[in-house]
C-alpha positions as CSV (number, residue, x, y, z in Angstrom):
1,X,56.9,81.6,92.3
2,X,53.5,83.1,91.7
3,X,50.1,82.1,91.5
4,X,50.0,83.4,88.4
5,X,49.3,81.4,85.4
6,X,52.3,79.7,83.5
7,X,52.0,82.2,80.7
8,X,51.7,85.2,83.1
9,X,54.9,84.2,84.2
10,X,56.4,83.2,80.6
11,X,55.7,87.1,79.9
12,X,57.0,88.9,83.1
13,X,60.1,86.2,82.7
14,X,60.6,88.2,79.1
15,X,59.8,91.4,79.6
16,X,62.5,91.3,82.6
17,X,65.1,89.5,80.5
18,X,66.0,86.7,82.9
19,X,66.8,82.9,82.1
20,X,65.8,81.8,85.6
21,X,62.2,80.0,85.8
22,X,59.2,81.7,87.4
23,X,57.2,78.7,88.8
24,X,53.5,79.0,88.3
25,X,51.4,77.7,91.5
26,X,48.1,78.6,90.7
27,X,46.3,76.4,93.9
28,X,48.9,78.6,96.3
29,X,50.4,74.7,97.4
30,X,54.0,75.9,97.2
31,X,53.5,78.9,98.1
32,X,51.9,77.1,101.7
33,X,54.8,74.8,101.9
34,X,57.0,77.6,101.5
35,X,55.2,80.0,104.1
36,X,54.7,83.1,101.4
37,X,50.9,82.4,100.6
38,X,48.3,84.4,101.8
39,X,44.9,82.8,102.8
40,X,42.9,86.1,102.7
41,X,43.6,87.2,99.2
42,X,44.4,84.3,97.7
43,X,47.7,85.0,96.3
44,X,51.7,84.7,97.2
45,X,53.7,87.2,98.6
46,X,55.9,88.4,95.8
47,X,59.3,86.4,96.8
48,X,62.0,85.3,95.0
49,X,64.0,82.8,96.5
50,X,67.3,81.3,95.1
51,X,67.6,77.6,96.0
52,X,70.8,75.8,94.8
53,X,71.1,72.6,93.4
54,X,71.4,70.5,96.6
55,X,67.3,72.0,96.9
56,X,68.8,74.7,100.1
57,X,67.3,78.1,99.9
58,X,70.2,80.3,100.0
59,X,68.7,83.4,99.3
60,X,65.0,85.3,99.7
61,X,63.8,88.8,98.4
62,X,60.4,89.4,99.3
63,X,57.9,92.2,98.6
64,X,60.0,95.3,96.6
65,X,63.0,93.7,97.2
66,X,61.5,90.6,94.9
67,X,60.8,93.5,91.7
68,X,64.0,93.8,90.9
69,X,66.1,90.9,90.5
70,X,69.5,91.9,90.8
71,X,70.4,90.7,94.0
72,X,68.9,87.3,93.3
73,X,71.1,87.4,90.0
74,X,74.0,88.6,91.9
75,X,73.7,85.6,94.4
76,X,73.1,82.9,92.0
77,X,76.3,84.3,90.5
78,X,78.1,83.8,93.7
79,X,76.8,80.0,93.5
80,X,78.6,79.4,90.5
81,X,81.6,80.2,91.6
């Protein structure tokens, strides 16, 4: 999630080659409800978090970890087993 724009997001999404959606929140009101927004500079921590499809968060890179997605990748791979 970022509070970046929806294209912002359509472009990182490309240039890192994943099929996994980058949600835009450009207000910061997911970011709140999921505790990664900060109210200083206006902007989300950068976090990735892989939620499965009963809505559970099973898995959260945040900061550096977040810039690389293989471990978010690897973990949603685990899922689908």
């Amino acid at each position: 999630m970022s509070t970046d724009s929806v294209w912002a997001n359509k472009a990182f999404r490309e240039h890192l080659g994943v099929e996994f959606p980058i949600v835009s929140d450009p207000k910061g009101r997911v970011s709140r409800t999921y505790g990664v927004y900060n109210e200083e500079s206006g902007v989300s921590r950068r976090t990735t978090f892989v939620i499965d499809t009963g809505g559970i968060v099973r898995h959260i890179d945040q900061d550096r970890a977040a810039l690389d997605p293989a471990t978010a990748l690897g973990m949603c791979r685990l899922m689908k087993r």
